[in-house]
C-alpha positions in Angstrom: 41.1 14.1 -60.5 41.5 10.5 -59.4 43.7 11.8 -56.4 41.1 14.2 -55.2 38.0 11.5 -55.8 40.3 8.8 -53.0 41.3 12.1 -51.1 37.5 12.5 -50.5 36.5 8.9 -50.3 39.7 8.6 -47.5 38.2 11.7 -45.2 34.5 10.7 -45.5 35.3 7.1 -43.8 37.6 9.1 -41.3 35.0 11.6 -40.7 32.6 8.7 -40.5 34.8 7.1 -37.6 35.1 10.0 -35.9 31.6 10.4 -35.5 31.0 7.1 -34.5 33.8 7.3 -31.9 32.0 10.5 -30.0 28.4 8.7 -30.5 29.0 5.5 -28.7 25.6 4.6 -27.3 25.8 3.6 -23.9 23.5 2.1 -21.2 23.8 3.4 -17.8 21.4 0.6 -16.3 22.2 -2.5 -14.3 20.2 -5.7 -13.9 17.7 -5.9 -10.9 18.4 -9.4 -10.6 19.6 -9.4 -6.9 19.0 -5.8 -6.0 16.7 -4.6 -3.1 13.8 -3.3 -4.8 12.1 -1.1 -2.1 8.9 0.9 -1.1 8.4 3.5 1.6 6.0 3.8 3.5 4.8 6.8 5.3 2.9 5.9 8.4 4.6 8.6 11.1 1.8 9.9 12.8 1.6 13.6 11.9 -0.7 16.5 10.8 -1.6 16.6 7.4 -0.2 19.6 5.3 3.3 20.7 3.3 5.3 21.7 6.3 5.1 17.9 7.4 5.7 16.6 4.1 9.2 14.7 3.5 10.4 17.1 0.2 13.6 14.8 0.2 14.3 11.3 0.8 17.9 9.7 0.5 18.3 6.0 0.1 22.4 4.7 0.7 22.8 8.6 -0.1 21.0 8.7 -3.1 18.0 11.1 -3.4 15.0 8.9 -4.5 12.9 12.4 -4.0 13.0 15.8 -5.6 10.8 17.8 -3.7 8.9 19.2 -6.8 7.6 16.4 -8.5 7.7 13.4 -5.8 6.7 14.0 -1.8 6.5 12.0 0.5 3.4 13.0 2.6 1.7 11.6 5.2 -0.3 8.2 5.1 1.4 7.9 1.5 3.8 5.8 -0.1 7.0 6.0 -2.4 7.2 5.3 -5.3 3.9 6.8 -6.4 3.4 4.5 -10.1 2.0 1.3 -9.0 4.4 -1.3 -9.1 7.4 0.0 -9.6 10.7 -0.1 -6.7 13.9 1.8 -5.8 16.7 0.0 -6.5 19.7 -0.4 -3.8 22.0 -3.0 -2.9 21.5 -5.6 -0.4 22.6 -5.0 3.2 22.5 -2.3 5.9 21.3 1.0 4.1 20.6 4.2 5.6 17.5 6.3 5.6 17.3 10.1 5.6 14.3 12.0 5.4 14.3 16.2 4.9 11.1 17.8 6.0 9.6 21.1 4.7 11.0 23.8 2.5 13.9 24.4 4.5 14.4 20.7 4.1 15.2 20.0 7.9 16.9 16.6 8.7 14.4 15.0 10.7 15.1 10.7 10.3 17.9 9.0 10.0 18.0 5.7 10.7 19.5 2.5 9.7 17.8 -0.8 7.9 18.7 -4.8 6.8 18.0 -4.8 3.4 17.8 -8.1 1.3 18.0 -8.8 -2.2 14.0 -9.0 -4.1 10.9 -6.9 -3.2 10.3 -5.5 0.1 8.5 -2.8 2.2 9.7 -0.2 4.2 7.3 1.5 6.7 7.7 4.3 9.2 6.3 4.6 11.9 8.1 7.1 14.5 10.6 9.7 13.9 13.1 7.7 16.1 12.8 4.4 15.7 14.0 2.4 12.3 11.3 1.3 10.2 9.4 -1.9 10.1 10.9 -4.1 6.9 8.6 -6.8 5.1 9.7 -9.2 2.3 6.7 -8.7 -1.1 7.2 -12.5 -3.0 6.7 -12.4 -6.2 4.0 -15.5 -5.8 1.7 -13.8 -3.7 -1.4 -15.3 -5.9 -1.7 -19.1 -6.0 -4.2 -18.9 -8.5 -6.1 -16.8 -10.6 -9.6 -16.9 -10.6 -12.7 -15.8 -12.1 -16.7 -15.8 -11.9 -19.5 -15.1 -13.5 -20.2 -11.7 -11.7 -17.1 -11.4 -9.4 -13.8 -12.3 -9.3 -11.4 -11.2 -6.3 -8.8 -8.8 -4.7 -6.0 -9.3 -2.2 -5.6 -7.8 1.0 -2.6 -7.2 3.3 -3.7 -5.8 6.8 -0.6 -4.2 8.8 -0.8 -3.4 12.8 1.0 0.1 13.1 -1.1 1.1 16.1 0.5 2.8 19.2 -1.4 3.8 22.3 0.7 7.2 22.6 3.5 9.1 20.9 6.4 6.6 22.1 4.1 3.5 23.0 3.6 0.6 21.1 0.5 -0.8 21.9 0.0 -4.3 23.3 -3.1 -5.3 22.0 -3.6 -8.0 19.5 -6.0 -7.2 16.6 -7.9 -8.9 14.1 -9.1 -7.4 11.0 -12.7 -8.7 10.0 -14.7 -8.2 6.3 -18.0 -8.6 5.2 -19.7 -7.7 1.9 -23.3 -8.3 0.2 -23.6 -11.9 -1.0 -25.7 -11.8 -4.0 -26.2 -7.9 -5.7 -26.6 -9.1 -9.4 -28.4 -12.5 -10.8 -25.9 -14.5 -12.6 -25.4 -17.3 -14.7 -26.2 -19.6 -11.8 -29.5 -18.5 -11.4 -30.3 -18.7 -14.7 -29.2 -22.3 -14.7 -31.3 -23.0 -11.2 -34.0 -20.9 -12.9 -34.2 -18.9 -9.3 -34.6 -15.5 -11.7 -37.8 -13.7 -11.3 -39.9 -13.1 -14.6 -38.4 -9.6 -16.1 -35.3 -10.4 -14.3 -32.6 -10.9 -16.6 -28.7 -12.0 -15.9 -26.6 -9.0 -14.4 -29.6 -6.9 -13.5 -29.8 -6.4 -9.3 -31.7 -8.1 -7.3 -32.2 -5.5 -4.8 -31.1 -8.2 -1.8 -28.6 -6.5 0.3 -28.4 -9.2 2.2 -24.5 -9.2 3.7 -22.3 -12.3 5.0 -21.1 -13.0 8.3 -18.1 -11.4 9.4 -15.0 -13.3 8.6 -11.5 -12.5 9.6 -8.9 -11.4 6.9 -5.8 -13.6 8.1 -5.3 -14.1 11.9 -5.0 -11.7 14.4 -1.7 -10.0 14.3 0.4 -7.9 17.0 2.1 -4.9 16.6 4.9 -4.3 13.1 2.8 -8.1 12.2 0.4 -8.5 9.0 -1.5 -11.6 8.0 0.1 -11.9 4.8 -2.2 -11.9 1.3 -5.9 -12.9 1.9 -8.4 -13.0 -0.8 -11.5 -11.3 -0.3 -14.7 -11.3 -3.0 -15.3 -8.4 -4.5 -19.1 -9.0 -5.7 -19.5 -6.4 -8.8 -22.5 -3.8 -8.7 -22.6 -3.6 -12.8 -22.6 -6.3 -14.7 -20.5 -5.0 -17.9 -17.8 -3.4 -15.7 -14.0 -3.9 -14.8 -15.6 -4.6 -11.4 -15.5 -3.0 -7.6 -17.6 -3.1 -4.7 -18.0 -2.1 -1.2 -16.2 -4.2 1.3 -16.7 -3.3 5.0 -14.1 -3.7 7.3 -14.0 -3.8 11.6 -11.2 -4.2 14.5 -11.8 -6.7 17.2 -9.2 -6.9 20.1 -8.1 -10.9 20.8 -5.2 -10.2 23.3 -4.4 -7.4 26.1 -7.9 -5.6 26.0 -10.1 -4.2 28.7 -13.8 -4.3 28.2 -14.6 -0.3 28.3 -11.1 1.2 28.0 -9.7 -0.6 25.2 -12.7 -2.5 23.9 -16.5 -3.1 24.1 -18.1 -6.1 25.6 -18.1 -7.7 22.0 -14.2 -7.5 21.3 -14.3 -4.4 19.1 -11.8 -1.7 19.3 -12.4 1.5 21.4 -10.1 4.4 19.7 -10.2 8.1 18.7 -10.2 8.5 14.5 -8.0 11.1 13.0 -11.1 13.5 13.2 -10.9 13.8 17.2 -13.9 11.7 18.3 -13.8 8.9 20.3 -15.4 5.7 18.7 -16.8 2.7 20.4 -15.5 0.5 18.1 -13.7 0.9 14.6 -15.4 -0.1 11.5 -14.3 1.5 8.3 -15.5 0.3 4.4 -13.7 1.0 1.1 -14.3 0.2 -2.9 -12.9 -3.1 -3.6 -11.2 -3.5 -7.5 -11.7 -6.7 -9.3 -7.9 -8.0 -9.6 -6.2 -5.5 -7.3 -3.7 -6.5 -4.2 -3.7 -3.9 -1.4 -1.9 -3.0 1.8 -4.1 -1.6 4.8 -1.8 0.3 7.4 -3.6 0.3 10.4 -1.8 3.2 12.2 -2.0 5.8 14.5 -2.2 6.5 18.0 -5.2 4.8 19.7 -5.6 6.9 23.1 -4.8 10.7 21.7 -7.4 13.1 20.1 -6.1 15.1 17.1 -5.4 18.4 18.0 -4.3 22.1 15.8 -0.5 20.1 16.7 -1.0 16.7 17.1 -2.6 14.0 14.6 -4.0 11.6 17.0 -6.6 8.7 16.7 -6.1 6.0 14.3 -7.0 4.7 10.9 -6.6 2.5 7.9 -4.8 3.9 5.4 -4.6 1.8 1.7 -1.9 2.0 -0.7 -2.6 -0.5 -4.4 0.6 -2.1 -4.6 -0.4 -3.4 -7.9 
């Protein structure tokens, strides 16, 4: 009996390794501590719609697309969850894009990539992207008010005159938004609010600010690097947006009536086919959010059933 009890005691602890020799949990993960972490950019100007739509993306040969659950489509950007990066290693690395259902090879070009977070923005199916470094200390300081706080914007100049020509023109990206839309704190202190009035209820004063330029003006494949711009809340209890009204003036290579009007803004066609006598654009600014605007496009060409002319801003939250 005792011979049967070790016998059974002597196969559990072999059966025992055995298992643990076929269930060896393993990690198959590397440190991103001196990869290329990358984003791409889609800013190819194209028609909208599936048959333009990059259904497979290779990165140093490895598919960072599947075609059923990430696309890369037009004016959009890769990966889709805020935040996160592809993974590659440092150095040259080649780009392929497959377009449509047949998946047609329609870009393949070649890029310097170096280790930490960077951008990688297309512009022209023959012609290698534009690359930008992303540091990691793109906010000096955080800070906070009463009834707003602030965002970060990074303006990009993508714009060409033409399929096949860069423009020449030097750009700079203005803002302005409404100065005083809720009372605050402050006025209660300077006891500037009306009787009735209480702190966080509008004021009703739309009065705006000047307009101010985001950054410097910045030639083509440029970008002024991270500006802050307020974003003055509408409701007082409230994560926080606001409108935030942008414009184009031209500071270099103009011509008053064919690239610009008398006041420096930019003459172009918008993706809708009309021809506007100077940009202006606005969009919902998020209390605490950092933001690329990819001005791209071509400047001189109405959009057409084959051709996606004009130009615009396109925004994509990095964080």
């Amino acid at each position: 009996m005792k011979k049967l009890k070790y016998l059974g005691i002597i196969l559990t602890a072999a059966l025992w390794a055995t298992s643990c020799e076929k269930n060896v949990i393993t990690f198959d993960s590397r440190p991103a501590t001196g990869m290329a972490l990358v984003q791409v950019h889609n800013e190819i100007p194209v028609p909208s719609g599936t048959a333009y739509n990059f259904l497979k993306v290779e990165l140093n040969g490895v598919d960072v697309t599947d075609g059923n659950q990430v696309t890369l489509s037009s004016w959009n950007s890769i990966p889709t969850t805020l935040g996160r990066y592809y993974a590659t290693d440092p150095g040259t690395a080649t780009i392929k894009l497959y377009q449509g259902l047949a998946l047609n090879l329609v870009y393949e070009q070649t890029v310097t990539l170096q280790a930490g977070k960077q951008g990688v923005i297309l512009y022209d199916y023959n012609k290698p992207p534009v690359v930008v470094s992303e540091p990691d200390n793109y906010i000096p300081d955080r800070v906070s008010f009463d009834t707003d706080t602030i965002q970060y914007i990074r303006f990009f100049n993508l714009m060409q005159e033409e399929p096949g020509v860069i423009s020449n023109l030097k750009i700079q990206y203005q803002y302005m938004y409404t100065l005083h839309p809720l009372y605050t704190l402050e006025d209660a202190a300077a006891g500037t609010i009306p009787p009735g009035k209480n702190v966080g209820d509008a004021t009703g004063d739309a009065t705006q600010s000047n307009w101010l330029n985001l950054g410097g003006p910045v030639s083509f494949g440029e970008d002024t690097g991270w500006q802050l711009v307020p974003v003055k809340k509408t409701g007082y209890v409230t994560q926080g947006s606001a409108r935030v009204d942008y414009r184009l003036q031209v500071i270099e290579g103009g011509v008053v009536g064919t690239t610009m009007t008398a006041d420096n803004l930019l003459i172009c066609y918008n993706r809708s086919g009309s021809k506007l006598n100077g940009y202006t654009d606005w969009w919902t600014g998020y209390i605490g959010r950092r933001m690329y605007h990819f001005f791209s496009g071509y400047r001189n060409v109405a959009s057409n059933a084959t051709t996606a002319g004009g130009v615009d801003v396109a925004v994509f939250y990095e964080k």
